[in-house]
ChimeraX commands (.cxc) that place a marker at each C-alpha (Angstrom):
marker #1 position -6.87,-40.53,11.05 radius 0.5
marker #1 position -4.90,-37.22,10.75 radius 0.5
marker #1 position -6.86,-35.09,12.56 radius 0.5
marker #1 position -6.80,-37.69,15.53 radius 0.5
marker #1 position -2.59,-37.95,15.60 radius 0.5
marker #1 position -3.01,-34.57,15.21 radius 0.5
marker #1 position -5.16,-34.19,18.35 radius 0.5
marker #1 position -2.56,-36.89,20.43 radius 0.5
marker #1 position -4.40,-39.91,19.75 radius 0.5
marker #1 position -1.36,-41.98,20.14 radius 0.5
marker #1 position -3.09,-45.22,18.43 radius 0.5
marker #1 position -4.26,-43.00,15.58 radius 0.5
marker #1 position -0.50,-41.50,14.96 radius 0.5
marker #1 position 0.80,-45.65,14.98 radius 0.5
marker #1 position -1.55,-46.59,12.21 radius 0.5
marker #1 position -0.73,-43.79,10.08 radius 0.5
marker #1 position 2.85,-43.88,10.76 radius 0.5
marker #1 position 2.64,-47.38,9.40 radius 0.5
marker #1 position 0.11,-46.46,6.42 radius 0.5
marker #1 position 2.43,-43.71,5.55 radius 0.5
marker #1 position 5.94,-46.10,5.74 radius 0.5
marker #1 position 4.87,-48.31,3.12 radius 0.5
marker #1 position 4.09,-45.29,0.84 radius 0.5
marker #1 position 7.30,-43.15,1.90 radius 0.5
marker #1 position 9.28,-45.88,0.77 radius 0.5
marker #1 position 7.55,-47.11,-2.30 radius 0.5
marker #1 position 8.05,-43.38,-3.16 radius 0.5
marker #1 position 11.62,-42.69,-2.23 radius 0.5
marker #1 position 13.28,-45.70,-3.84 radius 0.5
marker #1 position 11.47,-44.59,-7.33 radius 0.5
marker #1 position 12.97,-41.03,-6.95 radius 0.5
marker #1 position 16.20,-41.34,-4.30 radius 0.5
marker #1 position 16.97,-44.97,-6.45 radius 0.5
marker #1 position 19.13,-46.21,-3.83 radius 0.5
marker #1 position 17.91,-48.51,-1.06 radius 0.5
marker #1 position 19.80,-47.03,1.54 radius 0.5
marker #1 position 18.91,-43.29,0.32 radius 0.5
marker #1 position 15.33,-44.25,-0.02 radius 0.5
marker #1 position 15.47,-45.63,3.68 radius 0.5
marker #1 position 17.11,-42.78,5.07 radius 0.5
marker #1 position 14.28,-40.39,2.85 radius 0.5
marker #1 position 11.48,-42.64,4.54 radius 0.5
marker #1 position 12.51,-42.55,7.64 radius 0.5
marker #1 position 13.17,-38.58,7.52 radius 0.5
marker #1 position 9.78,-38.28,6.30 radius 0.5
marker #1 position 8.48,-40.27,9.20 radius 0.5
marker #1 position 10.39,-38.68,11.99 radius 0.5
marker #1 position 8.71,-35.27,9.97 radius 0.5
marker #1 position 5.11,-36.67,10.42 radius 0.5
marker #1 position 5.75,-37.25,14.21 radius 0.5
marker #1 position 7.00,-33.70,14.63 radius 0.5
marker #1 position 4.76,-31.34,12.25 radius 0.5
marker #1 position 1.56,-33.85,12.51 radius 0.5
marker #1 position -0.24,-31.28,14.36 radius 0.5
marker #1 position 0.52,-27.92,12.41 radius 0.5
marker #1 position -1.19,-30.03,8.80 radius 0.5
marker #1 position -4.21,-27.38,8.03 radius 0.5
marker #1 position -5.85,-30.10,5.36 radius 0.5
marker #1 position -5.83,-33.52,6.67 radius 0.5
marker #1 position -7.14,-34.26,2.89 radius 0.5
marker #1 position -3.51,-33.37,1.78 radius 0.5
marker #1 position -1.52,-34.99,3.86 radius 0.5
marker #1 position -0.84,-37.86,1.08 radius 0.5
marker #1 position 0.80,-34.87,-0.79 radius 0.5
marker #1 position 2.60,-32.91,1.57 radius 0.5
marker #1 position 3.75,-36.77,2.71 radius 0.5
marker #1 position 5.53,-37.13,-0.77 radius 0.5
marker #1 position 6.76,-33.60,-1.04 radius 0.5
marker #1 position 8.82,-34.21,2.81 radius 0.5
marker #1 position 10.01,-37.54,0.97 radius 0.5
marker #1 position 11.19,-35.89,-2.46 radius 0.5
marker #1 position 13.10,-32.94,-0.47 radius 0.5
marker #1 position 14.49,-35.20,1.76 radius 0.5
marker #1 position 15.65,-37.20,-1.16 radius 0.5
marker #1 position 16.95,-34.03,-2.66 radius 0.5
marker #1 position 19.22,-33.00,0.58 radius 0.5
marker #1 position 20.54,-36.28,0.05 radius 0.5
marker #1 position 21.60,-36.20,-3.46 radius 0.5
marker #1 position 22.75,-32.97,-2.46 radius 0.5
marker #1 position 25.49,-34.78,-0.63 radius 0.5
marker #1 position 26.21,-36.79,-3.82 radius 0.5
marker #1 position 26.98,-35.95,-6.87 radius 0.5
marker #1 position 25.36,-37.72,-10.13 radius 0.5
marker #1 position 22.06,-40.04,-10.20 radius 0.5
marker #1 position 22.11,-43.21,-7.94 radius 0.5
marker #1 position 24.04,-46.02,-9.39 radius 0.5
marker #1 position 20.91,-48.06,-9.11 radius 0.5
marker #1 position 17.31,-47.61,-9.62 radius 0.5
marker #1 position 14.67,-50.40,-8.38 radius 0.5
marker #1 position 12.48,-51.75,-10.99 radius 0.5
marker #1 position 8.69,-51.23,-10.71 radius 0.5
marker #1 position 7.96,-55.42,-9.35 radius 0.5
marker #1 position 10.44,-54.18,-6.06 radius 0.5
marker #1 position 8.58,-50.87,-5.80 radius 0.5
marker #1 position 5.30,-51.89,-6.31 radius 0.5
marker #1 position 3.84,-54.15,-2.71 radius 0.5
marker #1 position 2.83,-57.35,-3.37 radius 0.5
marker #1 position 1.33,-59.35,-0.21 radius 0.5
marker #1 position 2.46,-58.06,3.08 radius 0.5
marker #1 position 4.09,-55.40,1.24 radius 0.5
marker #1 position 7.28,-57.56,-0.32 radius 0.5
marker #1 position 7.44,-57.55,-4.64 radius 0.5
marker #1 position 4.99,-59.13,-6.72 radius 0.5
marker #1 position 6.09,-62.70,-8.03 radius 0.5
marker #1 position 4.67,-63.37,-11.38 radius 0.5
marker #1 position 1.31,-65.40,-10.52 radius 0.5
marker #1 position -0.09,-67.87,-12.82 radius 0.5
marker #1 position -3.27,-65.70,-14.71 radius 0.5
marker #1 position -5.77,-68.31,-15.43 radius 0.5
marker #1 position -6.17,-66.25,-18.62 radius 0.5
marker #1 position -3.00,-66.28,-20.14 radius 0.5
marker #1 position -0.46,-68.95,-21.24 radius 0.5
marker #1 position 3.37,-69.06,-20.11 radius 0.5
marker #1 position 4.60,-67.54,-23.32 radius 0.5
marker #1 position 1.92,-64.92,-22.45 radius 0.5
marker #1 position 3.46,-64.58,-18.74 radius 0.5
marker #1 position 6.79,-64.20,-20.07 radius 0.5
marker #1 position 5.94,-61.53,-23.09 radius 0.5
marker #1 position 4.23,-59.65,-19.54 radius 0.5
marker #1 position 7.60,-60.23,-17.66 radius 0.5
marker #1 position 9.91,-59.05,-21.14 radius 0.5
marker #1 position 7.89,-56.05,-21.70 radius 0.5
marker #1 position 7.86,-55.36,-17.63 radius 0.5
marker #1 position 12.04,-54.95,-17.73 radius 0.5
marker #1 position 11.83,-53.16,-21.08 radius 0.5
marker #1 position 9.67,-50.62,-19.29 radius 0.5
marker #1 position 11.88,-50.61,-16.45 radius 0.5
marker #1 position 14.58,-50.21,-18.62 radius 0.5
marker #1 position 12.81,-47.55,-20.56 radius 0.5
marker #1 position 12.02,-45.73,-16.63 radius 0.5
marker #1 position 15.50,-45.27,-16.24 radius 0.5
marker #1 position 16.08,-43.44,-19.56 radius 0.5
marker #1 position 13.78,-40.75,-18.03 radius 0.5
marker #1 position 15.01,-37.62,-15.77 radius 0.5
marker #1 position 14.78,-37.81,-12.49 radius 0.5
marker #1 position 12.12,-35.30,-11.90 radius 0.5
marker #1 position 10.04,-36.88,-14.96 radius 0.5
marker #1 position 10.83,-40.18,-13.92 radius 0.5
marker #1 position 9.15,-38.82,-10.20 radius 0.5
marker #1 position 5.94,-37.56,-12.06 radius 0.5
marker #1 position 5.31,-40.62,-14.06 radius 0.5
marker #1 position 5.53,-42.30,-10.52 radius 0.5
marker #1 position 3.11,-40.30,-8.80 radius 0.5
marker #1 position 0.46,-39.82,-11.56 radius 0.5
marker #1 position 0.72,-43.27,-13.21 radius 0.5
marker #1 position 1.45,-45.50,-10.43 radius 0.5
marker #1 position 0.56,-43.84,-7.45 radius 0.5
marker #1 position -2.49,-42.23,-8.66 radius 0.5
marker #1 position -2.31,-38.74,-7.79 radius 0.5
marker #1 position -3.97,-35.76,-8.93 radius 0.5
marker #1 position -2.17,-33.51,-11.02 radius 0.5
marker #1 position -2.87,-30.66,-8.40 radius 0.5
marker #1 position -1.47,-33.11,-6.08 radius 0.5
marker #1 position 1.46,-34.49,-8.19 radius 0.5
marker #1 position 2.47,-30.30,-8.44 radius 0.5
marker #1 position 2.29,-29.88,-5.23 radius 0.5
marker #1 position 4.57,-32.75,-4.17 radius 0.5
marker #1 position 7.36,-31.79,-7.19 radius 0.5
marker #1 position 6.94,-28.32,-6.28 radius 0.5
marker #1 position 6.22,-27.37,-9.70 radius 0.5
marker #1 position 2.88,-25.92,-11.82 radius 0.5
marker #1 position -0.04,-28.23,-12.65 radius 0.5
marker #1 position 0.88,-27.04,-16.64 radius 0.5
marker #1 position 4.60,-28.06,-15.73 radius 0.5
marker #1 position 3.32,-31.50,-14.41 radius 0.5
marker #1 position 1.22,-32.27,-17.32 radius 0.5
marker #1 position 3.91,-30.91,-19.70 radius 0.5
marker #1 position 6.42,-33.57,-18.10 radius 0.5
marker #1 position 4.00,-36.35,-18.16 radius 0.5
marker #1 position 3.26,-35.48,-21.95 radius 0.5
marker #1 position 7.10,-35.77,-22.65 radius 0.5
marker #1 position 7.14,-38.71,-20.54 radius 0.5
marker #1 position 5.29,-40.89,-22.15 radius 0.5
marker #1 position 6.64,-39.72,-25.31 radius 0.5
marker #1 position 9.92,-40.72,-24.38 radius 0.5
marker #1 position 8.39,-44.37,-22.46 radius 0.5
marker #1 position 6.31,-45.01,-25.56 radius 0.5
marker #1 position 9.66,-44.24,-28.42 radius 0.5
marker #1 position 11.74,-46.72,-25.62 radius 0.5
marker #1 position 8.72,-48.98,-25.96 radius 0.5
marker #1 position 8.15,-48.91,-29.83 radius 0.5
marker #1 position 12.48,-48.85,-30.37 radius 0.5
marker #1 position 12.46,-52.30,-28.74 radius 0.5
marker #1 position 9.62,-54.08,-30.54 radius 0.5
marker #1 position 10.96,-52.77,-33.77 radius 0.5
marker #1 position 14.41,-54.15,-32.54 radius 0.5
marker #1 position 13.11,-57.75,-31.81 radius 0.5
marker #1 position 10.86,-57.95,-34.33 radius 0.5
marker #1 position 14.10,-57.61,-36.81 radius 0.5
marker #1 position 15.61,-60.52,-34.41 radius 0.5
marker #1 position 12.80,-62.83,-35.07 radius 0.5
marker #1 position 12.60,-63.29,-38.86 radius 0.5
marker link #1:1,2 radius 0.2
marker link #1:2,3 radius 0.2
marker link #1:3,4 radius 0.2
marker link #1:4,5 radius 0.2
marker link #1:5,6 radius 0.2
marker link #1:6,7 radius 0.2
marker link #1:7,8 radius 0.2
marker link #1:8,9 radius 0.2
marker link #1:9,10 radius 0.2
marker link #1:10,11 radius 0.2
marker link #1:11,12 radius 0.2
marker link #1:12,13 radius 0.2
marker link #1:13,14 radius 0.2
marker link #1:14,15 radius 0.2
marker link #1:15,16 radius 0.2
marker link #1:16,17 radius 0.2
marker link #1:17,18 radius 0.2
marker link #1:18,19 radius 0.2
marker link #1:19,20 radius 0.2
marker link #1:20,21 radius 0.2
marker link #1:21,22 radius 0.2
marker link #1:22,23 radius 0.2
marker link #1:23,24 radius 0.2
marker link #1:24,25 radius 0.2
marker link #1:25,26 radius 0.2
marker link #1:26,27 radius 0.2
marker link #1:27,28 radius 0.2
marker link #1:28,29 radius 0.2
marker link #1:29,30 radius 0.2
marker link #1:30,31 radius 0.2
marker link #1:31,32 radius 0.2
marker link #1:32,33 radius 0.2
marker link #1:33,34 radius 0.2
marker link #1:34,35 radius 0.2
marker link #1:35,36 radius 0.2
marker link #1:36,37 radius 0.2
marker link #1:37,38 radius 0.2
marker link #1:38,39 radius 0.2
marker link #1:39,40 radius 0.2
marker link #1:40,41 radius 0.2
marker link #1:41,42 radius 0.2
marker link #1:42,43 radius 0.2
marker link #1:43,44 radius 0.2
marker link #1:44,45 radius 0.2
marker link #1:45,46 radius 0.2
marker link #1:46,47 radius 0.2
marker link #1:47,48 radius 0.2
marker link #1:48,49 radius 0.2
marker link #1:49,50 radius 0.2
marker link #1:50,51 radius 0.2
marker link #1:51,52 radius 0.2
marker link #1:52,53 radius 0.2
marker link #1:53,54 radius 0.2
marker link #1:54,55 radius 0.2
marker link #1:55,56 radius 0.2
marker link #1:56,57 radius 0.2
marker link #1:57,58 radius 0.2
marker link #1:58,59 radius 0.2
marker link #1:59,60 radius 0.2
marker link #1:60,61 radius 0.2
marker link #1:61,62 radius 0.2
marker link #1:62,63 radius 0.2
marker link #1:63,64 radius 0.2
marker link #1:64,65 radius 0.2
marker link #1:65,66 radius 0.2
marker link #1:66,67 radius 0.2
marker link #1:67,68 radius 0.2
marker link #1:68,69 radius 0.2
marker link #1:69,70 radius 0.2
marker link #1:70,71 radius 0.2
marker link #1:71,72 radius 0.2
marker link #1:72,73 radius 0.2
marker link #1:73,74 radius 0.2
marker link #1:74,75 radius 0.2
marker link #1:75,76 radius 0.2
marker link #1:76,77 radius 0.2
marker link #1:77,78 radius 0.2
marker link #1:78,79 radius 0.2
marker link #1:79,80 radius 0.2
marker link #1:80,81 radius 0.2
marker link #1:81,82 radius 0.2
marker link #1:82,83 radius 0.2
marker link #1:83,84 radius 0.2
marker link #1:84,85 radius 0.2
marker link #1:85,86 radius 0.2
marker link #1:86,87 radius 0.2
marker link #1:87,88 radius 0.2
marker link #1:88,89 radius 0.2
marker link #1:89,90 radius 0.2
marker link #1:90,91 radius 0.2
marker link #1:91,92 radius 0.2
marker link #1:92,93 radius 0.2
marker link #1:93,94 radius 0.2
marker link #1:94,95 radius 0.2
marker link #1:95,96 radius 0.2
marker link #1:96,97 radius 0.2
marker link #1:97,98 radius 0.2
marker link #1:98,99 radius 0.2
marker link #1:99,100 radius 0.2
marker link #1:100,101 radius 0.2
marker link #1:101,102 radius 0.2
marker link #1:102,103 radius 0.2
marker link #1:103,104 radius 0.2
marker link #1:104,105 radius 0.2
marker link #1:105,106 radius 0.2
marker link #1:106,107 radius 0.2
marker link #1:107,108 radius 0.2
marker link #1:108,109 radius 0.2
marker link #1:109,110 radius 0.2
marker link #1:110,111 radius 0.2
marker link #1:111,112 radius 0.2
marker link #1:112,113 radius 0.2
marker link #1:113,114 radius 0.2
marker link #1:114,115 radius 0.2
marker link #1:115,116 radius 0.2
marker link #1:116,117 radius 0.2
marker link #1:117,118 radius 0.2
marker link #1:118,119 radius 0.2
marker link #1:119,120 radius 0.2
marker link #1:120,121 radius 0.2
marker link #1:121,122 radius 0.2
marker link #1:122,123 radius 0.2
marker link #1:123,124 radius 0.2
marker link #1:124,125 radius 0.2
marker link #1:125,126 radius 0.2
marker link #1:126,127 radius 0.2
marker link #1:127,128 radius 0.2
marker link #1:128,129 radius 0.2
marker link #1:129,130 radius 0.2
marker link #1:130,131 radius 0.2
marker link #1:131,132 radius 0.2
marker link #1:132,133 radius 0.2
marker link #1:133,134 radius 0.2
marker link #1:134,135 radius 0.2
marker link #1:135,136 radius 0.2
marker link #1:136,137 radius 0.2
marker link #1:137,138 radius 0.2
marker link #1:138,139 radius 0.2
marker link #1:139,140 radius 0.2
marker link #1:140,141 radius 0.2
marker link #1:141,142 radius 0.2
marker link #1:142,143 radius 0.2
marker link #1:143,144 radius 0.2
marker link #1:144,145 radius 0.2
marker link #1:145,146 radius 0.2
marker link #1:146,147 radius 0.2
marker link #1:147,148 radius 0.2
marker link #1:148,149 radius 0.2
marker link #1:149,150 radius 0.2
marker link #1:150,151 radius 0.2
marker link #1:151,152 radius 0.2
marker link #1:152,153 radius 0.2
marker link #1:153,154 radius 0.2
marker link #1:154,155 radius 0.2
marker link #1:155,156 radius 0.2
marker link #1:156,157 radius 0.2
marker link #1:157,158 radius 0.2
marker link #1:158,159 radius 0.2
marker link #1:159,160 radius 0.2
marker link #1:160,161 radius 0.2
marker link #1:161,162 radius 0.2
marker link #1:162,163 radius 0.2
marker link #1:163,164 radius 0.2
marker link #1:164,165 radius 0.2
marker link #1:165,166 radius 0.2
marker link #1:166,167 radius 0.2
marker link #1:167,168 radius 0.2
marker link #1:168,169 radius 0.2
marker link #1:169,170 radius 0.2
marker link #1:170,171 radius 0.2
marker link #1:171,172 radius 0.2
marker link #1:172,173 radius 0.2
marker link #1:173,174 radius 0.2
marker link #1:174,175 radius 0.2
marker link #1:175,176 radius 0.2
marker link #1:176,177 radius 0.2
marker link #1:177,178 radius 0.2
marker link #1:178,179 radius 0.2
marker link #1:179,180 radius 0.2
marker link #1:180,181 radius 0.2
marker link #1:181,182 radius 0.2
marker link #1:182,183 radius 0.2
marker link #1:183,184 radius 0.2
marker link #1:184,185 radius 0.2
marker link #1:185,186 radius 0.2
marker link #1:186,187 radius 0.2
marker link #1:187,188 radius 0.2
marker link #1:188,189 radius 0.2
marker link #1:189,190 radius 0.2
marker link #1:190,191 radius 0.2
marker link #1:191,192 radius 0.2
view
């Protein structure tokens, strides 16, 4: 699909201009946090796709190079503001559902309601937990853990080393996993 936008194939640039939308802006509201700085990242990254299409030497890496336009364009935003966004999205808004709007919490033929709503306590606690993070780790945790990249990828996007990556991730989940454990502890003290 890359190498035929890249060749002019006007149909071909469409569908990945519309693969690559969903992803730009699952992406940029995780690491800009606002909605209107994660539009204005997206569509930056977009208008960047139509223009430098063509000069991409690995069509394999376009996922990659996609994330890194998003995260600098992000970055020259915040650069216009000072501080962290005043709001970051949980993971049920950034993660598509159906026709790429948030999950609602489905009936799982497996599990009971109290079940459902343990999934949906422990779901905020992590989002809770997210925020706690630095942006830049919170970014890494988003593209390795819920994006599914590659450390060599998630590196290249962060513009960082593959050690630094895995370093961050390390401390990460550290940090997720202490929120995590602080909270059961905390509730389990509630419930006696």
């Amino acid at each position: 699909l890359v190498r035929s936008a890249a060749a002019g194939d006007a149909e071909a640039l469409d569908q990945l201009l519309t693969r690559a939308q969903d992803a730009a802006l699952r992406f940029s509201t995780s690491v800009c946090g606002g909605a209107d700085d994660a539009e204005d990242a997206m569509q930056e990254a977009l208008i960047k796709t139509v223009r430098y299409v063509g000069r991409i030497r690995e069509p394999e890496a376009f996922r990659s190079w996609l994330y890194r336009t998003v995260r600098n364009a992000c970055l020259m935003g915040r650069r216009k503001q000072a501080g962290e966004p005043a709001r970051l999205q949980s993971l049920d808004e950034v993660l598509p559902g159906s026709e790429g709007q948030a999950r609602p919490d489905a009936p799982h033929p497996g599990k009971n309601p109290e079940q459902l709503a343990n999934n949906s306590r422990l779901r905020l606690h992590l989002r809770d937990a997210l925020r706690t993070l630095p942006g830049p780790d919170r970014a890494i945790v988003f593209l390795r853990d819920i994006e599914g990249l590659s450390t060599r990828e998630a590196a290249t996007v962060m513009g960082i080393s593959e050690d630094n990556v895995e370093t961050r991730l390390h401390r990460a989940r550290a940090q997720l996993q202490a929120q995590l454990r602080k909270h059961a502890s905390e509730r389990a003290v509630f419930e006696f």
